[in-house]
TIGU-183835 format. One record per residue (C-alpha): residue in three letters; residue number from 1; y, x, z. Coordinates in Angstrom, 1 decimal, padded with zeros to 4 digits, always signed. Example, Ala and Ser with C-alpha at 12.3 -4.5 7.8 and 13.67 -1.06 7.14 Angstrom:
2
 residuo num     yy     xx     zz
     Ala   1 -004.5 +012.3 +007.8
     Ser   2 -001.1 +013.7 +007.1
This chain:
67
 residuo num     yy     xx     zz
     Unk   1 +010.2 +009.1 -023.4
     Unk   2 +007.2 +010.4 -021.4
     Unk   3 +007.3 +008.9 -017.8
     Unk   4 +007.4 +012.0 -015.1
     Unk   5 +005.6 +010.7 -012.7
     Unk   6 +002.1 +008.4 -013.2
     Unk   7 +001.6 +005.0 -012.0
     Unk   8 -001.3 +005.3 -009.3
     Unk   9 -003.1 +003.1 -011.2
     Unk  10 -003.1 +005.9 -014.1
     Unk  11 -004.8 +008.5 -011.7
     Unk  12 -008.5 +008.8 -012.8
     Unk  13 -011.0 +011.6 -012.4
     Unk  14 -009.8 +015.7 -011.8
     Unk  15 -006.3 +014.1 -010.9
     Unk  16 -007.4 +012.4 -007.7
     Unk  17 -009.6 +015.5 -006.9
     Unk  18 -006.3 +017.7 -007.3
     Unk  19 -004.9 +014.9 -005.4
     Unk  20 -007.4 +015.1 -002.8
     Unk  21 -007.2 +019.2 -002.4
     Unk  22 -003.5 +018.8 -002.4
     Unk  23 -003.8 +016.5 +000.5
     Unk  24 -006.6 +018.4 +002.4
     Unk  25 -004.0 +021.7 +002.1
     Unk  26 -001.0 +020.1 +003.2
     Unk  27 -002.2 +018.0 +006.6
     Unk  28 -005.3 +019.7 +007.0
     Unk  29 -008.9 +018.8 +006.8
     Unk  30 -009.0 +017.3 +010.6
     Unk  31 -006.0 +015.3 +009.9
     Unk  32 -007.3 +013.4 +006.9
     Unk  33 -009.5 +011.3 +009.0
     Unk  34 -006.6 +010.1 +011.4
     Unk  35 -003.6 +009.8 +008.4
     Unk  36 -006.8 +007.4 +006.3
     Unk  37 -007.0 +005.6 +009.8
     Unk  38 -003.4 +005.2 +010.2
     Unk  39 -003.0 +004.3 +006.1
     Unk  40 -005.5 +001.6 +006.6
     Unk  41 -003.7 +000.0 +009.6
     Unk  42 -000.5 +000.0 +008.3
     Unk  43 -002.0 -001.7 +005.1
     Unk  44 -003.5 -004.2 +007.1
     Unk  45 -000.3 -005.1 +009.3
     Unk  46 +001.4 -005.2 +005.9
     Unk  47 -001.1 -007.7 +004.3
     Unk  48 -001.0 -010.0 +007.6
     Unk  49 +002.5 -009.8 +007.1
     Unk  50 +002.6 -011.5 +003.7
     Unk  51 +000.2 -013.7 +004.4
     Unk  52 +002.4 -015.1 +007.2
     Unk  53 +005.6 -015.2 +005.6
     Unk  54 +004.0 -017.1 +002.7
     Unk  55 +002.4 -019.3 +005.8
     Unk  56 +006.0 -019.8 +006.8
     Unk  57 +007.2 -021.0 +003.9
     Unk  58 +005.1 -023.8 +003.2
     Unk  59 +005.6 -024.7 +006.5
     Unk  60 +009.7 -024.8 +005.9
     Unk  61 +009.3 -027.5 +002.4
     Unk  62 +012.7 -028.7 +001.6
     Unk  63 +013.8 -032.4 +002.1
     Unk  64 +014.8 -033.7 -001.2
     Unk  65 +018.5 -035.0 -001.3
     Unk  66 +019.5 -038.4 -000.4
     Unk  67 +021.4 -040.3 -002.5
């Protein structure tokens, strides 16, 4: 079966350009600039996030059982 939709990873070459024009049509080229801006931030937030949480939990080790 062919998969419908490709894994961003996949996208290469004339695909992101099409990607790119698709984009620039739909938000407008003085938008870009400010919805990258915004992308990046929330990307950021996210990868603070996780590095937190894993933070946390090395923090919160387990006692082993007493017997």
């Amino acid at each position: 079966m062919i998969p419908v939709m490709p894994v961003l990873g996949e996208i290469v070459g004339w695909e992101f350009l099409l990607v790119l024009a698709v984009a620039a049509l739909l938000f407008g080229s003085s938008q870009l600039p400010k919805l990258a801006r915004s992308m990046g931030q929330a990307s950021k937030e996210f990868r603070k996030g996780l590095e937190q949480g894993a933070a946390d939990d090395e923090d919160t080790d387990p006692e082993p059982p007493s017997s």
